[in-house]
C-alpha positions in Angstrom: 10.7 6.2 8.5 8.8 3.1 6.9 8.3 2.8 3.2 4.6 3.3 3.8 5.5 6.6 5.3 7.8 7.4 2.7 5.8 6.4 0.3 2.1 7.5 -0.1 0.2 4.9 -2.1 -2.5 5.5 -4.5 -5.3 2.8 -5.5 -7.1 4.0 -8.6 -10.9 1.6 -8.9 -12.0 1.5 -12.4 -15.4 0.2 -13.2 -17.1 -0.6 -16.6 -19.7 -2.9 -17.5 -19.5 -2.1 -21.0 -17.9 -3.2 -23.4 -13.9 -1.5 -24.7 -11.8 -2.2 -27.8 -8.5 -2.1 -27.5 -6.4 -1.3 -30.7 -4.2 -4.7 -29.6 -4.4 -8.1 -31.8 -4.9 -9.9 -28.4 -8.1 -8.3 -28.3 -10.7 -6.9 -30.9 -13.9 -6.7 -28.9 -14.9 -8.4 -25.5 -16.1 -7.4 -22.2 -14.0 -4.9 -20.4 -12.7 -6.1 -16.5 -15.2 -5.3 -14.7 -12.7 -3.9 -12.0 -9.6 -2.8 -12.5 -6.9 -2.2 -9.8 -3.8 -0.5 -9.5 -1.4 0.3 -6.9 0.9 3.4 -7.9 3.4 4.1 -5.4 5.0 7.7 -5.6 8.1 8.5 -5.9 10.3 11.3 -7.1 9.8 10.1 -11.0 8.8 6.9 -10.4 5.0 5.3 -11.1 5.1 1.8 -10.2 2.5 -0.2 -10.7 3.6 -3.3 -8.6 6.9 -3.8 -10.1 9.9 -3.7 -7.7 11.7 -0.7 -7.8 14.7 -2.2 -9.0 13.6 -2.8 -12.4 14.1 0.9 -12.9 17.4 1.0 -11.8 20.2 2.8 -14.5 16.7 4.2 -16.0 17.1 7.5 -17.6 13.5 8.8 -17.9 11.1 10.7 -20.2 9.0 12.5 -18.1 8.8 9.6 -15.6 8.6 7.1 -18.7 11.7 4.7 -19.0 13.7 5.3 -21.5 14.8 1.8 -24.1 18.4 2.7 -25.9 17.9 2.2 -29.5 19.8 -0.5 -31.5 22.7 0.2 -33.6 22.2 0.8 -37.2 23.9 -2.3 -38.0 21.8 -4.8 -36.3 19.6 -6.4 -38.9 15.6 -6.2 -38.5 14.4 -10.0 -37.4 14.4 -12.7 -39.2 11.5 -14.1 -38.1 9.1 -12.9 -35.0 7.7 -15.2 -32.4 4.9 -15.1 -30.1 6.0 -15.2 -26.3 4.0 -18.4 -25.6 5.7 -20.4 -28.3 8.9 -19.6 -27.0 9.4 -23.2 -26.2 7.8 -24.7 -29.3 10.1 -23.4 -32.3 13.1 -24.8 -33.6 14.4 -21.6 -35.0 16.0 -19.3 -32.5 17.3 -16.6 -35.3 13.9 -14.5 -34.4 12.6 -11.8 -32.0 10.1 -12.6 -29.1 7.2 -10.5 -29.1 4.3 -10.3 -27.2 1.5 -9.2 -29.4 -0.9 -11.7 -27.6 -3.5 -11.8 -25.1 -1.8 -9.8 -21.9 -2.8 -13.0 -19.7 -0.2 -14.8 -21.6 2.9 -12.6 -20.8 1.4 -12.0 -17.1 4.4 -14.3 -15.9 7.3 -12.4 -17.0 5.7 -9.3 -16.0 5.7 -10.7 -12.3 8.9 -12.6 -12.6 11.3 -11.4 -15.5 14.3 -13.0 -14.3 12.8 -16.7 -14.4 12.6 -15.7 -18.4 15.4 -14.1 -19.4 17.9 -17.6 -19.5 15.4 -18.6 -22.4 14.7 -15.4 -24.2 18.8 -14.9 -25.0 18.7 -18.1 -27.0 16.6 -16.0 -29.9 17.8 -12.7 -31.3 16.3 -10.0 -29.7 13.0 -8.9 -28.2 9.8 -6.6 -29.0 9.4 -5.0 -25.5 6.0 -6.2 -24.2 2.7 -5.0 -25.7 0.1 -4.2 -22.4 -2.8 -3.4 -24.1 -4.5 -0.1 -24.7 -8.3 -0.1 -24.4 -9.9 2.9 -26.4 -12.9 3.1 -23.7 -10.3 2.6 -20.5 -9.3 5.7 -17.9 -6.3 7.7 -18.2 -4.4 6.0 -15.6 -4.6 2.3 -16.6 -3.2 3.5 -20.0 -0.6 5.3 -18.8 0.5 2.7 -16.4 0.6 0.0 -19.3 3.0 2.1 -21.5 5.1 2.4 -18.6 4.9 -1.1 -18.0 6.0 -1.4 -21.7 9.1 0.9 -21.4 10.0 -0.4 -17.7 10.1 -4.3 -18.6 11.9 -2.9 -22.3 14.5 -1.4 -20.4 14.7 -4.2 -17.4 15.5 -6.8 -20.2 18.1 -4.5 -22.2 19.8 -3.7 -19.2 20.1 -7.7 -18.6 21.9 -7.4 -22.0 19.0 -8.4 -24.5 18.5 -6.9 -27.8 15.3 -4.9 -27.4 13.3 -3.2 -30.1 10.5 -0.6 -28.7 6.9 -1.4 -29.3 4.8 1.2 -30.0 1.5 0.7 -29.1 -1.2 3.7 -29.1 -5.3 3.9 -28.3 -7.1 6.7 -29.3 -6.0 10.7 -29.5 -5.4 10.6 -25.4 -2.7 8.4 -25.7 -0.2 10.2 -28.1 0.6 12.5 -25.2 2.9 9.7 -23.9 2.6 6.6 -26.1 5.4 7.7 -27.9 8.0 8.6 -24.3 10.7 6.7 -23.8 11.7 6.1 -27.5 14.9 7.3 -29.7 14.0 9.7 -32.7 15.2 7.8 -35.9 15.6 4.4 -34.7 14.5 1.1 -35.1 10.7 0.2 -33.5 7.8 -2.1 -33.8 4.0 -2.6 -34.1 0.9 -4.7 -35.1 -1.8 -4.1 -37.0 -3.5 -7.3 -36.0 -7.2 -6.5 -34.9 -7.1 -3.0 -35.9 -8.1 -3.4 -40.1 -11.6 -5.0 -38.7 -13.4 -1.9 -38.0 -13.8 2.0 -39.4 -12.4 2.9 -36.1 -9.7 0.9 -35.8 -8.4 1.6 -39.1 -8.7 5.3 -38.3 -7.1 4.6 -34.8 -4.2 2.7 -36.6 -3.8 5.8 -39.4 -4.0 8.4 -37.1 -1.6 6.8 -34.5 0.9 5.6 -37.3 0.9 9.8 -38.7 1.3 10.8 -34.8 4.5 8.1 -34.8 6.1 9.1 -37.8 5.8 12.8 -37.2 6.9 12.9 -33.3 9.5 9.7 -33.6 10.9 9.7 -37.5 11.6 6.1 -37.3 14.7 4.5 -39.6 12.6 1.1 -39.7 9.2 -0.7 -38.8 8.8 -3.5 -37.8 5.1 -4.6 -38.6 3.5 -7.1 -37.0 0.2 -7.7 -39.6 -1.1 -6.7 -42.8 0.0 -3.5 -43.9 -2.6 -2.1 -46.2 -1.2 0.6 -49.0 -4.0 2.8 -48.1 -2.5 3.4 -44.6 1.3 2.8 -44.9 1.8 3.5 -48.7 2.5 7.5 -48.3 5.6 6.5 -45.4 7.2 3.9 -47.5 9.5 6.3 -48.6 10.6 7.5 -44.9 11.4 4.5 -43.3 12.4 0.9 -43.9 9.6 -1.4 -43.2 9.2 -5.2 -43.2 5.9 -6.5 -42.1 5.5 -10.2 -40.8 2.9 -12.3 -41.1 1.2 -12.7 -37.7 1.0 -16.2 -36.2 -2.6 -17.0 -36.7 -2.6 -16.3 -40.3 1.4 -17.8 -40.6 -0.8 -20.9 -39.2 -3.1 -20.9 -42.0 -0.5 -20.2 -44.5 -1.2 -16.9 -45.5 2.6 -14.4 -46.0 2.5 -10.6 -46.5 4.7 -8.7 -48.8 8.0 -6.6 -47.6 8.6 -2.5 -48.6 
């Protein structure tokens, strides 16, 4: 039997000409793709997007979602966080990678995680990658980024890196599965960066950051961005968390405080 014949394939055409947000730093407000493709090849609890199957291998899965083992208690939260495309740039290795950039910038490793992974061990840990979420995009293109999320998390753990979930949500549609694939009281991360601009991102970022801290009862936060008493003061008492100042504003030399 041929893969094609054991696998039926699915092509899912999305078309917008207006505009979407996505609830992502890497992007605030520009034009949606105009056409978005993606090939989802079914298997038994599989939906693969264009990765080769073998990144899910030793998988255990959350209703088809990858699952990323939590850290141990006793690893420390990052000294530092650094943006995927400066990888090469700083000095400083005692810091986590994360990818809370444009997608276009991380498109590499998502094709070819094994040419990265040499260079990502020299720094402590990783954020697993942050696909983004577009409030105005189908179903389906939002699903298949959070599994890209868990699936490249878990690919990198299993090749004995340090990863720490990221947590990335859109609107209400997404907490049915934004938050799979994640330990209950353990360590995870996300940005705020973009999402304090608008009414309706900051009501995205509250309503999400309730959803997280009632379905996953994290131990600590890693935040990624300003985080604004008005949102986060009330869960400063349930979890350790220790925001970081993104790059753009670290740039400028701007610093955020620690809870």
């Amino acid at each position: 039997m041929s893969h094609d014949d054991a696998h039926s394939q699915i092509t899912i055409m999305a078309l917008s000409t207006q505009k979407a947000t996505a609830l992502s730093g890497n992007h605030t407000e520009q034009p949606y793709i105009s056409q978005v493709v993606i090939i989802m090849t079914m298997r038994d609890n599989i939906a693969d997007d264009g990765f080769a199957p073998w990144l899910l291998q030793g998988a255990t899965l959350d209703h088809g979602y990858p699952c990323i083992t939590p850290l141990p208690e006793t690893v420390p939260m990052p000294k530092d966080l650094v943006p995927f495309d400066k990888r090469n740039s700083v000095k400083n290795k005692h810091a986590f990678i994360h990818f809370y950039e444009n997608d276009r910038r991380f498109r590499s490793l998502a094709a070819n995680p094994d040419r990265y992974i040499p260079k990502l061990k020299e720094f402590d840990g990783v954020i697993s990658p942050d696909f983004s979420l577009y409030w105005d995009a189908p179903l389906p293109v939002l699903q298949a980024n959070t599994y890209r999320n868990r699936l490249l998390g878990h690919y990198m753990q299993r090749q004995g890196l340090p990863v720490t979930p990221n947590i990335r949500w859109g609107d209400e549609r997404t907490f049915e599965f934004c938050f799979l694939g994640i330990a209950k009281c353990s360590m995870v991360a996300i940005s705020t960066v973009g999402c304090l601009s608008s009414r309706k991102g900051m009501s995205y970022l509250s309503a999400g950051l309730e959803a997280m801290m009632d379905i996953l009862e994290p131990s600590r936060v890693i935040v990624n961005g300003p985080m604004p008493a008005i949102i986060f003061g009330k869960y400063w008492n349930l979890a350790e968390f220790r925001t970081y100042a993104s790059w753009t504003h670290r740039m400028k030399g701007r610093s955020y405080g620690n809870r």
